[in-house]
Structures are given as structure tokens and as C-alpha cells.
Steps between C-alpha positions, in 0.01 A plus 500: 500500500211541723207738358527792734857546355382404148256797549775752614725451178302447277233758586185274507336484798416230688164496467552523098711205518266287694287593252706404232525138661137462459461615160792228432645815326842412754495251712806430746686229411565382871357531858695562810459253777260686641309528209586881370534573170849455355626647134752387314718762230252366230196601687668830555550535135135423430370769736698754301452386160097503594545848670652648172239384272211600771716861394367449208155500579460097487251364735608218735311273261695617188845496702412169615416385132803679340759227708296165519330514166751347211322576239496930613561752265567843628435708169075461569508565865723824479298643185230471675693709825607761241095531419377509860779721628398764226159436603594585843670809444264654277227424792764673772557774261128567450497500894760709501344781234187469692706585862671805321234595351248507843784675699574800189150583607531542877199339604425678835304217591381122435198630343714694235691172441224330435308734255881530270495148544131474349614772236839298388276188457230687289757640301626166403119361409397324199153732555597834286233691710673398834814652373370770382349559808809452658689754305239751565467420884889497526491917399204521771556321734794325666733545258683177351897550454621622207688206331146330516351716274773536296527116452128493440492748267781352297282162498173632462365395132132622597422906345309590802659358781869650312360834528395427852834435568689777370270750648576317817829485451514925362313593818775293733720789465824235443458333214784197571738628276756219449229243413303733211879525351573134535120447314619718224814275427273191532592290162107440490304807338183516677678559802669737398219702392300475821807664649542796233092515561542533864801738450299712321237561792738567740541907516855451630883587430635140558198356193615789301852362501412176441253642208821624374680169497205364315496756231890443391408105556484305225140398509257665316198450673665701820651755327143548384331516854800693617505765211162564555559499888804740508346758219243624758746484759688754288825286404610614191693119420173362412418784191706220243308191633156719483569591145571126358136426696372747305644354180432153589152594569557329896283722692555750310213763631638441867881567343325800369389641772772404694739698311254808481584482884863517444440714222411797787841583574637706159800327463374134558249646227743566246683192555165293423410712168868424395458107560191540337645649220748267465241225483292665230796490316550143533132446416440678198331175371288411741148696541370356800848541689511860413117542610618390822764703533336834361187388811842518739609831412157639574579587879915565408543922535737661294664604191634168385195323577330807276730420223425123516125558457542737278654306260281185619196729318636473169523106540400284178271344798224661527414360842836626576464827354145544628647409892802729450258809370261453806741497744701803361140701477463430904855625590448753288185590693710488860 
């Protein structure tokens, strides 16, 4: 079979199949009397079995080696495609990120491309000042796409450039939504955090309903962040969480005043006397806990919050008692 018919079945063209002849990767097994090219059905066969493994990703070189070497094992060769294939797709995904990234901003020009270009880079320094320069100049500037920041923030170890970022990411106005939820289900727990952290920041309905999925989570640390969160926000589902900070002496002052904010509506400020109450109840041997708790009732209106500290003034504590009496003689004052 001449080559220019070789070429049209088998897809090869002629040029690749010359080439193969001088590689010795296929050489025809006969010559026309004219001198062309002629392939026999086990040529044929070669050119396809060398075409599938060049699917692969085998170089000519490694195709070549894979039929005339004896002594070839596959098992090395395709290990090592499995590692530079993943290495290749985690380069063309980067790429890809990058692209989606450059075009979310609508660059109106070249020069725009180039300075989020310059921004994405700086973001991704080992320098913690560049980043944080970054994150700053990405609110002031031209502004670098949201799933940036929100992947930076969830990476960013360094206190500084963190709160660069999630004032960055605050002032976007969209605060990439579906990747702060998927850091709060990441199984490690300092992700996690940065994304409760950056939740927290963010003024808007969306982090609020996240915040909420945090607090009836099952980690403590971001029920924390969100209790304290959604208590000045007015959501009266963190009062429990607030109270068992108070207890567990977990920033307790900032539970404290958290649910004096809640505290300003007159049913949410029964509601917090009465889990105090409860609580006192449950810590009738513990000084310091009921300390805490008497310091929480100090911005809690009402009558049962009256009747708590009343009674919390005839405690065998007399830190206790002394708290309970001073904060009675001020409402008593109002």
C-alpha cells in the first residue's frame, strides 16, 4: 500500500509518515519499482499501535521504546503520565481561573488587564506586604474578582494581610457566596475560621444565613464567631450559644454585650434573664461562673432579670453578692 493511501486510512499524514521512516519509528517494508514507499498490513498495524500510545501522551521516543525495547515495562512510564497529566491540568486550570477571573472584571482595556493581572500575582506573593497591598489596592483601585479574594482570604495565615482581605472583600459588595460556605465545611479548621471571620464583616443577608448555618454547626469555634456575629445583628438563635460563652468564660465580655444588644427588644430580654436563670441554677457551685453571669444581666431590662439579681445579692459569694447589689442600686436609679 503506497503512503498517500496509508495516510488516508489511517489518518497520518504523509508528511508524519515520512517522518516516521526517518525516526526508524516505521519503516516500509518494501519499495515500488519506482522507488515509493510501500506498506505492508504489519506496518499498518505499527502506525496505529504508535498513534494510540502517542494518545496517551507518549513522545515518539517513548512509543518507539515501548515496541523495540524487550526488556520495557509499562507500569514506570504510565505512572509517570498519570503525574505529568495532573501536572498539566492543574497548570490549565490555573490558566483557566486566571481567564475567568480577568473577564468577571470587565477590563475596558489592556491596561486594566494588566494592573488585575499585577494584583492576582501580588496576591499570590510569598512577600506579606505585597499582598497586603494587594488586598488594599484591589478595594481602590481596579478591583480584583471576587473568588480571588475569597480564595485568598481563606489561605491567608498572616493577621494583617487577613484583615486586609476581608475589608477588601466587605467593601466588594458580593462577597462570593458559594465559596465562604464551601470554606466553612472545609474538614481543616483554620479555614474554616477565616471564612466565619470574613462572614462576620460582611453587613449582608446572604453572610447572615450562612452565620446561621454556622451557629447550629457542630463546631464550636464558629458557633462562637457566629453567636457573637448574629447577637448584634439582632437574631435571637444565638441568645443559647451567647449564654454557654458566658459560662465557659469564651469571650465572655463580648457575649455580654452582645446579648445587652438583643436584650433591647423586651421580649428577647426576658428570654435572656430566663436562660440566665436557668444557668444560675445549674451553677449554684461555681462562684466565678455565677460572677459572670450576674456581669451579663447588668444590661438585661426587666422583671425577671430584677428577680435574678435580686436574689444574686444574697449570694454566699460575696463578689457575687457585691456585683448583684451594684447593679440593682443603678437600675434602681433609672
Amino acid at each position: 500500500m503506497l503512503i498517500g493511501e496509508v495516510a488516508r486510512l489511517s489518518g497520518v499524514s504523509a508528511r508524519m509518515l515520512r517522518h516516521y521512516d526517518t525516526l526508524g519509528l516505521v519503516r516500509p517494508t518494501g519499495r515500488t519499482g519506482g522507488g515509493y514507499r510501500e506498506y505492508s498490513e504489519d506496518d499498518i498495524r505499527r502506525i496505529f499501535h504508535i498513534e494510540s500510545l502517542r494518545s496517551l501522551g507518549l513522545s515518539l521516543r517513548e512509543a518507539g521504546r515501548a515496541f523495540d525495547d524487550p526488556g520495557f515495562t509499562p507500569s514506570a512510564l504510565v505512572d509517570d503520565l498519570v503525574r505529568r497529566t495532573r501536572e498539566r491540568i492543574a497548570r490549565e486550570t490555573e490558566l483557566l481561573s486566571r481567564l475567568c477571573r480577568i473577564d468577571a472584571a470587565e477590563p475596558a482595556g489592556w491596561q486594566d488587564v494588566l494592573q488585575i493581572v499585577a494584583l492576582l500575582q501580588d496576591l499570590g506573593s510569598k512577600s506579606a506586604g505585597k499582598r497586603q497591598r494587594a488586598a488594599l489596592a484591589s478595594a481602590e483601585e481596579v478591583p480584583v474578582p471576587v473568588e480571588a479574594l475569597v480564595e485568598a482570604v481563606l489561605s491567608e495565615s498572616d493577621p494583617n494581610v487577613a484583615g486586609a482581605l476581608r475589608w477588601a472583600l466587605a467593601r466588594s459588595g458580593d462577597g462570593g457566596w458559594a465559596l465562604l460556605a464551601k470554606g466553612l465545611a472545609s474538614p481543616a479548621a483554620e479555614v474554616r475560621e477565616r471564612a466565619v471571620q470574613a462572614l462576620v464583616e460582611i453587613p449582608h443577608e446572604e453572610a447572615t444565613a450562612l452565620l446561621r448555618d454556622a451557629l447550629a454547626g457542630p463546631d464550636i469555634v464558629l458557633r462562637g464567631h457566629a453567636a457573637l456575629a448574629l447577637g448584634m445583628r439582632g437574631v435571637a438563635d444565638a441568645v443559647p450559644t451567647l449564654i454557654d460563652m458566658v459560662v465557659a468564660e469564651v469571650n465572655d465580655v463580648d457575649a455580654a454585650d452582645a446579648l445587652g444588644a438583643l436584650a433591647s427588644c423586651p421580649a428577647q430580654a426576658e428570654r435572656i434573664a430566663a436562660g440566665i436563670a436557668e444557668r444560675l441554677a445549674r451553677a449554684a457551685a461555681e462562684p466565678s461562673v455565677r460572677r459572670r453571669l450576674t456581669q451579663a444581666l447588668a444590661d438585661v431590662p426587666g422583671s425577671t432579670a430584677s428577680s435574678a439579681l435580686a436574689e444574686l445579692a444574697r449570694d454566699e459569694d460575696r463578689g457575687v453578692a457585691l456585683t448583684a447589689a451594684y447593679i440593682l442600686g443603678i437600675r434602681d436609679e433609672r
